[in-house]
Backbone as CSV, one residue per row, in Angstrom:
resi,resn,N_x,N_y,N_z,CA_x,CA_y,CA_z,C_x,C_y,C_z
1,UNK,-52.193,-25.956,5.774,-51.814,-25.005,4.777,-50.306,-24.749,4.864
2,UNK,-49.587,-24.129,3.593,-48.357,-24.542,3.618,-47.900,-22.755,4.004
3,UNK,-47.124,-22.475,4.529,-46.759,-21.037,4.401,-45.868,-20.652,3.250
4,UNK,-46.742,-19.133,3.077,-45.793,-18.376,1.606,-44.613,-18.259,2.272
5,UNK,-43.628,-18.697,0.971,-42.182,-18.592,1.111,-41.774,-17.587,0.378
6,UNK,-41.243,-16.220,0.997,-40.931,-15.157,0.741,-38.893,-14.855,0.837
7,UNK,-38.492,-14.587,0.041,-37.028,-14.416,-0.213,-36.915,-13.537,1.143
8,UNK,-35.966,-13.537,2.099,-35.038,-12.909,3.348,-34.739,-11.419,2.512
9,UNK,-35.111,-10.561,3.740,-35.037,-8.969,3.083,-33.198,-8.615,3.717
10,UNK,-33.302,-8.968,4.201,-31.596,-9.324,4.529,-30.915,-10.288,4.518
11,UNK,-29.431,-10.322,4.182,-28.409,-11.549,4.234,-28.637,-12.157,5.695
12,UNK,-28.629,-13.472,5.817,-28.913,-13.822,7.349,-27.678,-13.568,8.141
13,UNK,-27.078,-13.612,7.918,-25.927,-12.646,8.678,-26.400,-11.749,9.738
14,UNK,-26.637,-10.511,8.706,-27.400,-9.109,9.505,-28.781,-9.544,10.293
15,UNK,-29.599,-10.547,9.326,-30.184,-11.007,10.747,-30.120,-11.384,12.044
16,UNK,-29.240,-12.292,12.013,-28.531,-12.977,12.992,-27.720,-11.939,14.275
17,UNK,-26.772,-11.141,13.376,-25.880,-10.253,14.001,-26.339,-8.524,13.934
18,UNK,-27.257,-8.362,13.827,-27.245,-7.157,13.153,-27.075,-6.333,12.156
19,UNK,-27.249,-5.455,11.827,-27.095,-4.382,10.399,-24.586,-4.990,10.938
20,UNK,-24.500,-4.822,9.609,-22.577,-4.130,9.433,-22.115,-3.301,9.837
21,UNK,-21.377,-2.578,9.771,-20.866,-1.364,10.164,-19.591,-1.147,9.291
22,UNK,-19.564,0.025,8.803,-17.961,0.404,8.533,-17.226,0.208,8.606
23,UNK,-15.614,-0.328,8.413,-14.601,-0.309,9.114,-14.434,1.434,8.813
24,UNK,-13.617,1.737,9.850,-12.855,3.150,10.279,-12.242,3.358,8.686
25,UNK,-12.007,4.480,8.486,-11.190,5.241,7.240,-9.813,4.525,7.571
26,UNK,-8.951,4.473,6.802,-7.515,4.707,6.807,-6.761,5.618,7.579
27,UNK,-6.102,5.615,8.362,-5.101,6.625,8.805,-4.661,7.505,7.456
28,UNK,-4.472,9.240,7.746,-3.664,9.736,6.506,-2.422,9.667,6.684
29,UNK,-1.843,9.586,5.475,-0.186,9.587,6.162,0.394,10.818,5.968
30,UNK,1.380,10.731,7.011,1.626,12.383,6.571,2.399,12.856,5.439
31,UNK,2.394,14.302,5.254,2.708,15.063,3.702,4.419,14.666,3.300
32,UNK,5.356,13.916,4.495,6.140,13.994,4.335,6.744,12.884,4.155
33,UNK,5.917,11.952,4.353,6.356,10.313,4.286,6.133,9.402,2.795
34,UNK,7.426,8.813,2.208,7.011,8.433,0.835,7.524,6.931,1.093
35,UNK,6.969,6.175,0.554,7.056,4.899,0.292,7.228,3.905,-1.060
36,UNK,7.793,2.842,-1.550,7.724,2.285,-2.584,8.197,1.116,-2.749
37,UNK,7.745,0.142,-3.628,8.463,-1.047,-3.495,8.981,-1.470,-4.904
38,UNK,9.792,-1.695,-5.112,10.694,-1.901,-6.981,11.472,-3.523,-6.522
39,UNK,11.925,-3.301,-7.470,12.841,-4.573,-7.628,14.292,-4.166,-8.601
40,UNK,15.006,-4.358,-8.320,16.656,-3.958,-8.968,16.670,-4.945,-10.020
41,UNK,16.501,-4.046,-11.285,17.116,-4.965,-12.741,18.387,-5.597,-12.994
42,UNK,18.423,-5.944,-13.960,19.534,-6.829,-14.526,20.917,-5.862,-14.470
43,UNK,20.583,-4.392,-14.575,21.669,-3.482,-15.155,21.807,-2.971,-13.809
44,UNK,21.722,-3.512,-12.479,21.179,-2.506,-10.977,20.366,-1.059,-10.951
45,UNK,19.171,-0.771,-12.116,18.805,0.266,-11.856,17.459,-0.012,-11.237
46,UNK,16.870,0.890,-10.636,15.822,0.476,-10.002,14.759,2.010,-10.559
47,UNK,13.740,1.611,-10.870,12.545,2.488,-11.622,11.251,2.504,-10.503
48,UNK,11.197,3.570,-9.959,9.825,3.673,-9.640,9.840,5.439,-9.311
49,UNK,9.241,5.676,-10.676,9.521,7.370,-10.961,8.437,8.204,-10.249
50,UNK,7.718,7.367,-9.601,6.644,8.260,-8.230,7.360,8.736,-7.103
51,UNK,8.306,7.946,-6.250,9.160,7.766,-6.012,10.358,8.594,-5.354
52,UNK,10.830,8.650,-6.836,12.502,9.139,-7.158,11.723,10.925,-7.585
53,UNK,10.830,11.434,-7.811,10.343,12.562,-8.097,10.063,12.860,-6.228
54,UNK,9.184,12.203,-5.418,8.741,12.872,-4.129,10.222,12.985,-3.627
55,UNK,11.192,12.015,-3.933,12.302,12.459,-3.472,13.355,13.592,-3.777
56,UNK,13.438,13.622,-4.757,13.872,14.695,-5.858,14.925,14.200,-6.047
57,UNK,14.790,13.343,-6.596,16.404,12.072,-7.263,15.952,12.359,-8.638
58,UNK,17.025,12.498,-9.598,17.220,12.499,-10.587,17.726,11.173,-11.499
59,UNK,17.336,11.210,-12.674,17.535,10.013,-13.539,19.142,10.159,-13.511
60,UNK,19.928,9.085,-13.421,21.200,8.954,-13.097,22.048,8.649,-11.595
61,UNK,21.094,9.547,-10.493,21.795,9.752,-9.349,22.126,8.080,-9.089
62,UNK,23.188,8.174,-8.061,23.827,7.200,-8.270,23.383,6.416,-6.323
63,UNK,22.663,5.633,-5.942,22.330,5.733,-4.682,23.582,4.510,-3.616
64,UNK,23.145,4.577,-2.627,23.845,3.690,-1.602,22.865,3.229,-0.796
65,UNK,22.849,1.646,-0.743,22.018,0.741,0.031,22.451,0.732,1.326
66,UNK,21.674,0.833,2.412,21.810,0.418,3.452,21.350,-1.202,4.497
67,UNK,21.617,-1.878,4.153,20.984,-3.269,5.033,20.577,-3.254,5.876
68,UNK,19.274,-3.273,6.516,19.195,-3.767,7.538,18.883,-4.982,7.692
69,UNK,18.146,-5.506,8.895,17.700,-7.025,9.285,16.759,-7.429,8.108
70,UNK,15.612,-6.704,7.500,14.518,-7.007,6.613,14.616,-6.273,5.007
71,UNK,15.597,-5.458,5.396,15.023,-4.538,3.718,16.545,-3.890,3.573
72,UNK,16.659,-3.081,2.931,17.662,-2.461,2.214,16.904,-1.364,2.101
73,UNK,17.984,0.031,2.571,17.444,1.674,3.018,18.227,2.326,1.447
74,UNK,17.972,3.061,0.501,18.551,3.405,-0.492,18.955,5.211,-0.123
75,UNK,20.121,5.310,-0.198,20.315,6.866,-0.125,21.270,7.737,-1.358
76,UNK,20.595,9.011,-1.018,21.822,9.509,-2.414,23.157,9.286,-1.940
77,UNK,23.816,8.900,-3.165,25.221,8.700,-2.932,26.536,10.092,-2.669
78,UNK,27.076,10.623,-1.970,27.696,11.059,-2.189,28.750,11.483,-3.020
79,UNK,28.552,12.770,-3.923,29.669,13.231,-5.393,30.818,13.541,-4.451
């Protein structure tokens, strides 16, 4: 006699290895840390108004790049 062939009640995976598990949440970041990534236009302005608001830069301010080894640090420019 042939045995009933019944569909796997789990991915064989979890058979194999067990049930999955979660990865961990995300770290929060803190209230004070802002981040962003843009790209400098044709005219050198750079747009990312999420941004330039957590910072409290205004449309116009005029900034100063800093170089380092990997990235470029942008700061308000001094009037």
């Amino acid at each position: 006699m042939i045995p009933l062939l019944a569909p796997l009640r789990a991915p064989l995976r979890e058979l194999q290895h067990g049930p999955m598990t979660a990865p961990p949440p995300p770290p929060l970041r803190p209230s004070d840390l802002a981040y962003g990534l843009s790209t400098v236009g044709h005219g050198g302005r750079i747009v990312d108004r999420q941004l330039f608001e957590a910072l409290n830069w205004s449309e116009g301010d005029r900034l100063s790049l800093r170089p380092t080894e990997r990235s470029w640090w942008p700061s308000p420019q001094p009037t």
